[in-house]
Phi, psi and omega in degrees: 000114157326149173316292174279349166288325165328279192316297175315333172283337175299316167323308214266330165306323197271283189301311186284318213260347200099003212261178199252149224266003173284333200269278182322318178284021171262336177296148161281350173272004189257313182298348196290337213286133170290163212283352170287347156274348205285347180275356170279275195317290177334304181254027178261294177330295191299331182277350205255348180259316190301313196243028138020253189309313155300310165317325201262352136349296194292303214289321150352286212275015205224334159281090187319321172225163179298147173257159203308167175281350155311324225216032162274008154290340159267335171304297170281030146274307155349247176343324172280355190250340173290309185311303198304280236250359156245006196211349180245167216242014166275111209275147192347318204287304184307311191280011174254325181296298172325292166332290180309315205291317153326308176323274169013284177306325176287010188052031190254139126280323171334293206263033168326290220290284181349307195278278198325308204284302178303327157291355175260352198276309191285342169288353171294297209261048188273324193260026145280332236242345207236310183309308183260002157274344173310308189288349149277129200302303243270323182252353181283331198248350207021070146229147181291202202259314177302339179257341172281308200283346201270319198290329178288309183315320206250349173229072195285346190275327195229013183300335169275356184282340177303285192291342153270346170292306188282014110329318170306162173254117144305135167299152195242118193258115179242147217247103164259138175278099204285009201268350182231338144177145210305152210289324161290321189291303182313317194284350216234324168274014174276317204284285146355274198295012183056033170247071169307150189196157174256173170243144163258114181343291189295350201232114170303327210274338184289096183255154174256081226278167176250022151206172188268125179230177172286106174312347153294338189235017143249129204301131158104342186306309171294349194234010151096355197251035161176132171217166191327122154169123178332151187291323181275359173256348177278354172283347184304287178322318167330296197319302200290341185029057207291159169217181203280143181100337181289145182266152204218097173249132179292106184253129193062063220263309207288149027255070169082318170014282188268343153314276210271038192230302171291340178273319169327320184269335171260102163270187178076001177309142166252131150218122201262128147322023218272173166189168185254336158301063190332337191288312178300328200284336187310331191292355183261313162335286188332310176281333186296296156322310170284314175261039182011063174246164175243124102290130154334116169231128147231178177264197204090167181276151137261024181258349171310004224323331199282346197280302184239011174272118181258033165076359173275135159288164195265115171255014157201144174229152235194090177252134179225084184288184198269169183185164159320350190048002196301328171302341187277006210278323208292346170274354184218070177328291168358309213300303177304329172260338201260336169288158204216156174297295187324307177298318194309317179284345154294323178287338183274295194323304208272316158333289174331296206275004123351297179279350196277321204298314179259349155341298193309335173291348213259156190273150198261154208084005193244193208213126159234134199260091179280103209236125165232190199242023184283151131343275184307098170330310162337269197323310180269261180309304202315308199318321209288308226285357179295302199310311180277246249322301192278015163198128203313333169259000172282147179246171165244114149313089182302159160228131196263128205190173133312329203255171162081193164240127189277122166261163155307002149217117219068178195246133190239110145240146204249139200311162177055019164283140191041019189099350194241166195286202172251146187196140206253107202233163146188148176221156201216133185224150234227109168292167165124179169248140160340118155288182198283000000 
């Protein structure tokens, strides 16, 4: 199987069947591609889901009518040969010889001439063919529509840096472990190794390198003294302000990211782990294992209380609740073909009852911190300020920073603020006196 007949099956899982493209590179049909192609497979997936609605402009006009649910496997071989030729450095010729020549693998022969003729068609006709797919927002910005009107409503000053900031491709930003050793000395043996990295200003823990590399072949890695994770997702821990001995839970903990980010800054922690995905939960073992820290990890709802609490209270509480991700598309494109307008108010019902749920866990005098990677107001501030109205005893915690947009209730940062992805802070704190 070719590279780009590869990208198309993959393609096709994501847009037609849902699946989501971290799961399809995961795959064994992701793995046949030899390992000197896969950063080719990678960003022909990534870029052909990233401009998504323009392409499928374009292919509108270029396509007399949509080909059969049979045959969509020829259909994102397309969309993978427009991506080569407006957004990759593969010069015209190739990437159309390249392309035809992928039909082959798909056992399609038909469609040599279909394919050939529509990519030549678009080096013919391109800047008519950009012109008048342009004049829809939808293909001008590649966000659907529904998602294009919620992001104007709600950032009318910045929806477009927004929406060009979530286009972009992110840096890939490592989480240095300050337990073993400090953030300049990591950037400077990065510096060494011919890994160049920036440090980001708001985040102590945080580098950015300036190109992307394989985590094997950054030092120190295998020995715990650095992992994957947005500069804005490294702020959670700061936010909980755990000191040693405290019980401490991760609601929604995989994959360990921030789990182990909060045992980095704190030992002596008790801390338990839940999610409700056992599949998932293995990747927080995994981080756990690799920077040898320890927490309780389960499976479970954490809206269950009767499944896993065992009645003690909580003196941080750590919700990263499930959300639109919409602050994240530029690390997750996908995001754009696989979310529906219909989820956000599903998605607020599970915010909510999340929160009504581990409240009751929390010890009074205790903290709970609520973060998602959303946008969306729905998601955010409205959940916070509904959460405080209907219970007499939560407070809201200003939090006071640098980073972000201060709202009245929480912290907003919007993708490509400092760089960092968009992400959603509030903190809460439980009236009452400490039990004993």
């Amino acid at each position: 199987m070719s590279t780009r007949a590869t990208a198309a099956r993959l393609l096709q899982q994501v847009i037609y069947a849902g699946d989501s493209l971290t799961e399809v590179l995961q795959q064994p049909l992701a793995q046949t591609v030899v390992a000197t192609e896969q950063a080719l497979l990678r960003d022909i997936c990534f870029g052909t889901l990233r401009w998504h609605e323009r392409l499928s402009a374009i292919l509108k006009q270029l396509l007399g009518k949509p080909l059969k649910a049979a045959d969509k496997d020829v259909e994102c071989l397309l969309r993978v040969g427009l991506y080569q030729l407006l957004y990759q450095r593969t010069p015209d010729h190739a990437a159309v010889n390249e392309t035809v020549k992928a039909v082959k693998k798909l056992r399609k022969a038909w469609a040599d001439k279909l394919v050939n003729g529509v990519l030549r068609r678009f080096l013919r006709e391109r800047d008519a063919l950009l012109a008048l797919a342009d004049q829809q927002a939808s293909a001008r910005y590649a966000c659907p529509d529904w998602l294009l009107q919620r992001i104007r409503h709600a950032w009318p000053d910045d929806w477009e840096n927004i929406l060009q900031a979530s286009n972009t491709q992110a840096a890939m930003t490592l989480r240095v472990n300050r337990q073993q050793l400090d953030t300049e000395a990591y950037r400077q043996r990065l510096e060494q190794a011919g890994f160049p990295a920036n440090r980001v200003p708001a985040v102590d823990s945080a580098l950015n390198l300036h190109h992307a590399v394989g985590v094997e072949q950054l030092p120190g890695f295998a020995e715990g003294e650095a992992s994957v994770q947005d500069a804005a997702a490294q702020l959670a821990a700061g936010l909980l302000d755990c000191q040693p001995e405290m019980r401490v839970l991760d609601a929604c903990a995989a994959p360990g990211g921030k789990t182990c980010h909060v045992l980095e800054q704190t030992s002596g922690l008790q801390l338990l782990a839940i999610d409700s995905s056992e599949a998932r939960l293995q990747r927080v073992h995994e981080n756990l294992v690799r920077l040898r820290l320890h927490a309780s990890v389960k499976a479970a709802d954490a809206g269950e209380l009767a499944d896993w609490w065992d009645g003690k209270p909580f003196d941080r509480i750590l919700l990263d609740a499930p959300c639109s991700a919409t602050g994240v598309i530029r690390r997750h494109p996908d995001i754009k073909v696989l979310r529906r307008d219909a989820d956000i108010a599903v998605l607020q019902q599970e915010q909510a009852r999340l929160l009504r749920a581990l409240w009751k866990t929390l010890q009074p005098g205790g903290k709970l911190l609520y973060v998602t990677c959303s946008i969306l107001p729905d998601e955010n501030i409205r959940q916070i300020e509904q959460f405080l109205h209907e219970q007499a005893d939560a407070q809201h915690h200003p939090i006071s920073a640098t980073w972000g947009r201060e709202l009245a209730y929480g912290r907003q940062i919007l993708p490509g603020d400092a760089g960092m992805d968009g992400f959603y802070y509030a903190l809460l704190t439980k009236q009452g006196e400490p039990q004993p």
